[in-house]
C-alpha positions as CSV (number, residue, x, y, z in Angstrom):
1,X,12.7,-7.5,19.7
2,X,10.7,-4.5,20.2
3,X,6.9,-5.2,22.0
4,X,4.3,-5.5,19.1
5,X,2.2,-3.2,20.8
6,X,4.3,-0.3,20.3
7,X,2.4,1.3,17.3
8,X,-0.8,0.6,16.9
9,X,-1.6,3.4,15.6
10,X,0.2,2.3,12.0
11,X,-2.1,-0.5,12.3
12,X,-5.4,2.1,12.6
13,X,-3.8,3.9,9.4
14,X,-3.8,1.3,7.1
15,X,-7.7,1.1,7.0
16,X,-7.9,4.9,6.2
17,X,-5.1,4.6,3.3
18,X,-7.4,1.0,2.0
19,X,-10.5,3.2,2.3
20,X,-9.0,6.0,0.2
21,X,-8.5,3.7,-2.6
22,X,-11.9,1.9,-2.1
23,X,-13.3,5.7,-2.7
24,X,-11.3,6.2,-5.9
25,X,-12.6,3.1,-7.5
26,X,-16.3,3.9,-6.6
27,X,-15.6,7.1,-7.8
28,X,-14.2,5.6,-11.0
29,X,-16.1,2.6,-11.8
30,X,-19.2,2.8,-9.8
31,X,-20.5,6.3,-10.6
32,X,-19.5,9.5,-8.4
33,X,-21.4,10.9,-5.1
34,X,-21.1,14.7,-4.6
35,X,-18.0,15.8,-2.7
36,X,-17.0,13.0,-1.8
37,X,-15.4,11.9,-5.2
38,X,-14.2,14.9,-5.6
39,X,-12.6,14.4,-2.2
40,X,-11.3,10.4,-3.4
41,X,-10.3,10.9,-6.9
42,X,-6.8,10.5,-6.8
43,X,-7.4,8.0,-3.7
44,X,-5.0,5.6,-5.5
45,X,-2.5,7.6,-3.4
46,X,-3.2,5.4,-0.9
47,X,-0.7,2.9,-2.8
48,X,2.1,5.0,-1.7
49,X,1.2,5.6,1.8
50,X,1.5,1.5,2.4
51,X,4.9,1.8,0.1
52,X,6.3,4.3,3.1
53,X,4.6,2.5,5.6
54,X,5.8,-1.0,4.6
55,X,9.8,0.3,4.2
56,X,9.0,1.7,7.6
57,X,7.7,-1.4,9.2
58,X,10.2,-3.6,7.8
59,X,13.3,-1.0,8.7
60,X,11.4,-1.2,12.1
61,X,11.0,-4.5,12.9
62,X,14.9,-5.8,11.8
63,X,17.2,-2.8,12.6
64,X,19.6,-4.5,14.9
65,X,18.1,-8.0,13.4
66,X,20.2,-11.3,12.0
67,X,17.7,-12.8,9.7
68,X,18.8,-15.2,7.0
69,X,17.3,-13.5,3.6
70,X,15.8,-16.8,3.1
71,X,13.8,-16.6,6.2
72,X,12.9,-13.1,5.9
73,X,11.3,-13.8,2.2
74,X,9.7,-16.9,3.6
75,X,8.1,-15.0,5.8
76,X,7.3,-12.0,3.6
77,X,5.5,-14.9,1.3
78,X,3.6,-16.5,3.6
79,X,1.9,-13.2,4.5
80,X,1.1,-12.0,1.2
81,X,0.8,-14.8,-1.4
82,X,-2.0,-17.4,-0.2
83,X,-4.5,-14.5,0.3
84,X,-3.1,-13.2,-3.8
85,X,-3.7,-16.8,-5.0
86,X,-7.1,-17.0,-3.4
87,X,-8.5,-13.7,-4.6
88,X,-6.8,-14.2,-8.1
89,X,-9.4,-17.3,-8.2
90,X,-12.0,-15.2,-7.0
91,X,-11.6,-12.4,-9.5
92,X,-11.1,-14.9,-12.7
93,X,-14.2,-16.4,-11.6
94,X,-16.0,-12.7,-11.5
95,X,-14.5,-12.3,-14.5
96,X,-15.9,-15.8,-16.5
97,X,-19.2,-15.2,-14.6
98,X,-19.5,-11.6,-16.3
99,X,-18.6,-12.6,-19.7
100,X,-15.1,-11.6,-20.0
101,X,-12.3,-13.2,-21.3
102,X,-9.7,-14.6,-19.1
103,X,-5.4,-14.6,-20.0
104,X,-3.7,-17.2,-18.7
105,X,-0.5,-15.3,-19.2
106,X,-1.8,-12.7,-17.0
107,X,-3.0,-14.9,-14.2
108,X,0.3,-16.7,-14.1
109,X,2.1,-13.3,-14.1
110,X,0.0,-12.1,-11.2
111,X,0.4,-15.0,-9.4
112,X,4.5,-15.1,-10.0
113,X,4.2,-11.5,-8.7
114,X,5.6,-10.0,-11.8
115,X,2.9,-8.8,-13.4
116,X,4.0,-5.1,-12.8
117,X,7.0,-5.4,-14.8
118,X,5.1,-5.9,-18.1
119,X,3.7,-2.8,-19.8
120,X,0.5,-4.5,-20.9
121,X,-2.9,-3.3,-18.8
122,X,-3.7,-6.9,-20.1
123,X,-1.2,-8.6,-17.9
124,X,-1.4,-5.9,-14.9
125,X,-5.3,-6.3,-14.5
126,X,-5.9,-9.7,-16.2
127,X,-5.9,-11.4,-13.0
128,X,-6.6,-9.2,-10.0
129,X,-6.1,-5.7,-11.0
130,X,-5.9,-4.5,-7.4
131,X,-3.1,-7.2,-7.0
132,X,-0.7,-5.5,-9.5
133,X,0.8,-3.4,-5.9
134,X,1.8,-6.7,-4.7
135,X,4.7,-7.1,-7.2
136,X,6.1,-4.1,-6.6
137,X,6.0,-5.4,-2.9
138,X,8.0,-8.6,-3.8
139,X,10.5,-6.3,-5.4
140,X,11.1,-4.3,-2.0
141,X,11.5,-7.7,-0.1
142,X,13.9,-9.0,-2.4
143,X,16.0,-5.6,-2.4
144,X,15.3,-5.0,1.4
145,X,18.5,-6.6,3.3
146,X,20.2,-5.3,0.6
147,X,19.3,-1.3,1.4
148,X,19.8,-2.6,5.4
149,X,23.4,-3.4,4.5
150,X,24.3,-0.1,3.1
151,X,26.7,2.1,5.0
152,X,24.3,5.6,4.3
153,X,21.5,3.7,5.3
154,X,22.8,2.8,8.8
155,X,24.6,6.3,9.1
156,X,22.4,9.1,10.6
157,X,24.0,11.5,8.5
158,X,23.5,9.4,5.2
159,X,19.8,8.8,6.0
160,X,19.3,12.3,6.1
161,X,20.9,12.7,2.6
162,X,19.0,9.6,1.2
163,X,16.0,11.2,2.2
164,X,16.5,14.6,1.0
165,X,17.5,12.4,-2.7
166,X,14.3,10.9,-2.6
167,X,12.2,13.9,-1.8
168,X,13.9,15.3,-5.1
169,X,14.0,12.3,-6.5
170,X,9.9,12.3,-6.4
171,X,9.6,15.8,-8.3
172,X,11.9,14.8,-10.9
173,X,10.0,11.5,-11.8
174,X,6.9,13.1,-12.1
175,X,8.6,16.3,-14.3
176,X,9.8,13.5,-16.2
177,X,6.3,12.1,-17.5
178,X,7.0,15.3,-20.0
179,X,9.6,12.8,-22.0
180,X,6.4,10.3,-23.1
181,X,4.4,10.9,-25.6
182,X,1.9,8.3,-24.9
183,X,0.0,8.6,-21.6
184,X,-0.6,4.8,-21.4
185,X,3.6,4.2,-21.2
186,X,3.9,7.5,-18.9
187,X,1.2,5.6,-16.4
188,X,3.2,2.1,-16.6
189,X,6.6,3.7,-16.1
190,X,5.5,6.4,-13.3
191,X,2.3,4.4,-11.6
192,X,3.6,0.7,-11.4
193,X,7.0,0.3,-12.7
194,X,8.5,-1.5,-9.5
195,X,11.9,0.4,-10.0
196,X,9.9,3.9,-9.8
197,X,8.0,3.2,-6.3
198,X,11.6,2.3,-4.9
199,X,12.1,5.5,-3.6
200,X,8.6,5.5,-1.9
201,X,10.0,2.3,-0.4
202,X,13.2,3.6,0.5
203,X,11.9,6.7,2.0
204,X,10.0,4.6,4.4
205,X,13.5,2.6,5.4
206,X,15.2,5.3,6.1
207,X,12.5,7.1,8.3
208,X,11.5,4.0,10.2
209,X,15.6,3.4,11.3
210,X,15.4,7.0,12.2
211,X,12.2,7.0,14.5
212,X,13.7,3.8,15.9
213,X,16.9,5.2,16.5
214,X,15.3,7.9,18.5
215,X,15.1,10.9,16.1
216,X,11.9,12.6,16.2
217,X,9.6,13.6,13.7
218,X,9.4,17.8,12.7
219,X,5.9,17.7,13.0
220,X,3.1,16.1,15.2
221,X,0.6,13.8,14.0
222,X,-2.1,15.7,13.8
223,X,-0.5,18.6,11.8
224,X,0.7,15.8,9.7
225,X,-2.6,14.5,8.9
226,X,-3.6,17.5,8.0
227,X,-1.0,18.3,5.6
228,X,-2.4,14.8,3.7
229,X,-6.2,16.4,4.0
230,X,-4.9,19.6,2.5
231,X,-2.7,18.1,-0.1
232,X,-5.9,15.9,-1.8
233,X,-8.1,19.0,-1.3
234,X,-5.4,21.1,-3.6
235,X,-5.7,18.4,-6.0
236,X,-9.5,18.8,-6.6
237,X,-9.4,22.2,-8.1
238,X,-6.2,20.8,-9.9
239,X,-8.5,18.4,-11.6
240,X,-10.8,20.7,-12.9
241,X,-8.0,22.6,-14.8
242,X,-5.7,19.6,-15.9
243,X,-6.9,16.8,-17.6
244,X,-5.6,13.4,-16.4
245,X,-4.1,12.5,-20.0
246,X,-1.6,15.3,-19.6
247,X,1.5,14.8,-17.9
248,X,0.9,17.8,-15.3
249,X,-2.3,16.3,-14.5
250,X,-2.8,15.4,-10.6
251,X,-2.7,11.9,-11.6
252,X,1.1,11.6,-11.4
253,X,1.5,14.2,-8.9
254,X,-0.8,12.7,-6.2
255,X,0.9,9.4,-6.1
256,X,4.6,10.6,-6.8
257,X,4.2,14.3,-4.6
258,X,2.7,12.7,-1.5
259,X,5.3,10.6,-0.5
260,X,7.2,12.8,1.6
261,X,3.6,13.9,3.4
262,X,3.0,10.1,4.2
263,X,6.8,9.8,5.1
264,X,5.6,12.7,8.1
265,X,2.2,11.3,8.7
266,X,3.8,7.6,9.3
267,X,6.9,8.9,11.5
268,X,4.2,10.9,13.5
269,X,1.8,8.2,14.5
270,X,4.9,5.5,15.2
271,X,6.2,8.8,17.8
272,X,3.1,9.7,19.4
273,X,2.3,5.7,19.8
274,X,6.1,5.8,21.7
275,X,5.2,8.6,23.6
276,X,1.9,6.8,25.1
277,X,-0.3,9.5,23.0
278,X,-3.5,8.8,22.8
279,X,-4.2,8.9,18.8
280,X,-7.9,7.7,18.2
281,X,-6.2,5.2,15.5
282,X,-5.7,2.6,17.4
283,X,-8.5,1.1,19.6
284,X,-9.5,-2.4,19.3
285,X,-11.9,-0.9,16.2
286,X,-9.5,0.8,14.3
287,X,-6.5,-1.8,14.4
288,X,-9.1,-4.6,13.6
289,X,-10.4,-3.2,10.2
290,X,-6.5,-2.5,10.2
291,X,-6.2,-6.0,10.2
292,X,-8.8,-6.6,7.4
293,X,-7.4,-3.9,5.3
294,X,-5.0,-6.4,3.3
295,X,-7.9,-8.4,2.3
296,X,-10.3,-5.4,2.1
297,X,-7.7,-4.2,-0.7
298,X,-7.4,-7.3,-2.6
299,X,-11.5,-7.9,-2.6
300,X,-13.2,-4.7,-3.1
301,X,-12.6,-4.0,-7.0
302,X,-14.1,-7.7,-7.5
303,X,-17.2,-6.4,-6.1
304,X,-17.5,-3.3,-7.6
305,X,-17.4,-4.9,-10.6
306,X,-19.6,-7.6,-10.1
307,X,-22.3,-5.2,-8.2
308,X,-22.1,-2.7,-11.0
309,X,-25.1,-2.2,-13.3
310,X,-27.4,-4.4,-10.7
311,X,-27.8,-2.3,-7.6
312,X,-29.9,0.2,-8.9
313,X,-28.8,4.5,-8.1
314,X,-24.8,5.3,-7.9
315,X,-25.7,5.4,-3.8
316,X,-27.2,2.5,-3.4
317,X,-24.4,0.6,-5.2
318,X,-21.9,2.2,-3.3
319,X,-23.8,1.8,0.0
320,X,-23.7,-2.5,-1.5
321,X,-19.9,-2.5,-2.3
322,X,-18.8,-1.2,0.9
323,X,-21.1,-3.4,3.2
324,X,-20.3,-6.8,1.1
325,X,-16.8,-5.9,0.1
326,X,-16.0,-5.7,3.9
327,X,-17.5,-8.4,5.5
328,X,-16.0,-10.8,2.9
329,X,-12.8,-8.7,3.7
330,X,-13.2,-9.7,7.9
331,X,-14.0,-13.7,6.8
332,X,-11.0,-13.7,4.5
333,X,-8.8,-12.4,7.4
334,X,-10.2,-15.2,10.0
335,X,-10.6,-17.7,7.6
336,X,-7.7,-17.8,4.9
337,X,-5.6,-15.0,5.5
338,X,-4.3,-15.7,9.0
339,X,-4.6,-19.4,9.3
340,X,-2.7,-20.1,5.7
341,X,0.0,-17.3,6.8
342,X,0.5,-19.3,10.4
343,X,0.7,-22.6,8.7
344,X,3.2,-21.6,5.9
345,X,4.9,-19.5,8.9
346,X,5.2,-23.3,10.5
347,X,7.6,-24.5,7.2
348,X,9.6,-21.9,7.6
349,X,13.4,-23.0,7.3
350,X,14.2,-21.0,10.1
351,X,13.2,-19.5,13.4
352,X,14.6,-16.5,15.5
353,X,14.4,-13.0,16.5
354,X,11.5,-10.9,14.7
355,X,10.0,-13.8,13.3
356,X,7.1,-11.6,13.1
357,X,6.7,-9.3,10.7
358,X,4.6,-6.9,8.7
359,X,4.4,-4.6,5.7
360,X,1.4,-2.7,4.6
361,X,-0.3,-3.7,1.6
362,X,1.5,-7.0,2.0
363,X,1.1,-7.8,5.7
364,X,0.5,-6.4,9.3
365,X,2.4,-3.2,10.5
366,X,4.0,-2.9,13.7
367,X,1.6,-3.1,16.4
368,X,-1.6,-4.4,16.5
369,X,-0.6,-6.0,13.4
370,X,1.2,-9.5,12.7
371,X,4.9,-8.7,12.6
């Protein structure tokens, strides 16, 4: 098994993808600050960076691994289901307290982590809306040995194809929003339809069995990064132009398009992380908010809304949400995250190699992270 302190730097990233949607729901729900919200308001992009990063991890972590599937889901739901369940109770209760009506159809849905396969925003954001990325999650673990098995996958020369598929495959889904006539079906079907973010999923795979297999990014990290900056920056004067109910709005685009950017920027870090580069993402600072990003993601929208409407200028509130939303993020991480994931970890009905494991959104990434 390889070292879990290979790439730390994956770990440093995921606080900068949770921060980027933390942005775009201030931005949205909290009121807007100059520049930055123009900067952050297609943040939700972020989703798809922990899609690519969690195929990569996972690719990662098992090439050259015999895992029983069972194991390898018990593991996969020990890391991200106690922390769901606990800030699914958390956000009902923010919910009851703020008058709002509660469906216990959607709460059972997020909870069975299938919530994203229903197009009803009542049963995607009934119970933790943030938590609707978490099915599409359970999807990839369930489908994940499966793309490890197959011969292109494990061929250099069939990777390469797969990937050139998907980055096609990206631009045709989003040219495709043109076939629906109602914007709230296009949004389902292209933003959380499980079956659509496969390929972001599947980019990752392949590109995390190439890296590991010694095949070396085109790029370097830093020109990578950049290429993410500049990609959101085009989308601001996009935004003034396009509304977001039409289909050749950013919305679509900066979720779908970005894919292959984040595909770069992940296979960059992991390679200058095996070269012994120093990357300024991962120092004890930046792989322990890392580490609280999981929860950090799960918790914030519940205090936006809660805080909204009671702390006073659009500043001040977001100044509030950040401060409270991440210290509740750190005590979620010592004290139910990582202790209910190590005790489920302890039932598992099996042990053996890469018995730790993670996956963005859902769990650690390699290095730094819990594996």
């Amino acid at each position: 098994m390889r070292p879990a302190t290979l790439l730390p730097s994956l770990t440093g990233l995921r606080f900068w993808a949770a921060l980027l949607v933390v942005l775009y729901h201030l931005s949205r729900q909290a009121g807007e600050l100059p520049l930055i919200s123009e900067a952050a308001w297609y943040g939700r992009s972020g989703v798809t960076f922990f899609f690519v990063l969690s195929g990569f991890v996972l690719a990662w972590t098992y090439d050259g691994k015999r895992v029983p599937a069972t194991v390898f889901l018990w593991r996969r739901f020990a890391r991200i289901w106690p922390l769901l369940a606990a800030t699914t109770v958390l956000s009902v209760g923010a919910w009851l307290a703020l008058g709002k009506e509660v469906s216990v159809k959607a709460v059972a849905a997020s909870l069975l982590l299938v919530h994203a396969w229903v197009p009803d925003p009542v049963v995607l954001r009934g119970g933790n809306p943030a938590a609707w990325s978490l099915s599409d999650e359970a999807w990839f673990y369930l489908i994940f040995p499966l793309l490890m098995a197959l011969p292109p996958v494990r061929s250099a020369r069939g990777r390469r194809w797969i990937a050139v598929a998907v980055c096609a495959g990206v631009v045709l889904l989003w040219l495709s929003g043109s076939l629906y006539a109602d914007g709230g079906t296009r949004a389902w079907a292209l933003d959380y339809l499980p079956l659509t973010r496969t390929l972001q999923f599947l980019l990752g795979v392949v590109t995390g069995l190439a890296v590991a297999r010694g095949r070396r990014p085109p790029i370097g990290l830093w020109p990578a990064v950049w290429l993410v900056i500049g990609w959101h920056l085009v989308l601001v004067p996009w935004s003034w132009a396009v509304p977001d109910a039409l289909w050749y709005s950013p919305y679509q685009a900066s979720q779908l398009l970005a894919t292959p950017l984040f595909a770069l920027l992940v296979a960059a870090a992991a390679r200058a992380d095996l070269d012994g580069r120093a990357t300024g993402l991962g120092g004890p600072w930046a792989v322990r908010l890392g580490h609280w990003s999981y929860a950090w993601y799960l918790i914030h929208e519940i205090v936006i809304r809660v805080a909204v409407g009671r702390a006073g200028d659009t500043a001040t509130t977001w100044a509030l949400v950040l401060a409270l939303s991440l210290t509740l993020s750190a005590a979620a991480y010592h004290w139910v995250e990582h202790p209910l994931e190590r005790w489920l970890r302890g039932l598992s009905p099996g042990r053996g190699p890469g018995s730790r494991v993670g996956g963005p959104l859902g769990g650690g990434s390699a290095g730094g992270g819990r594996r």
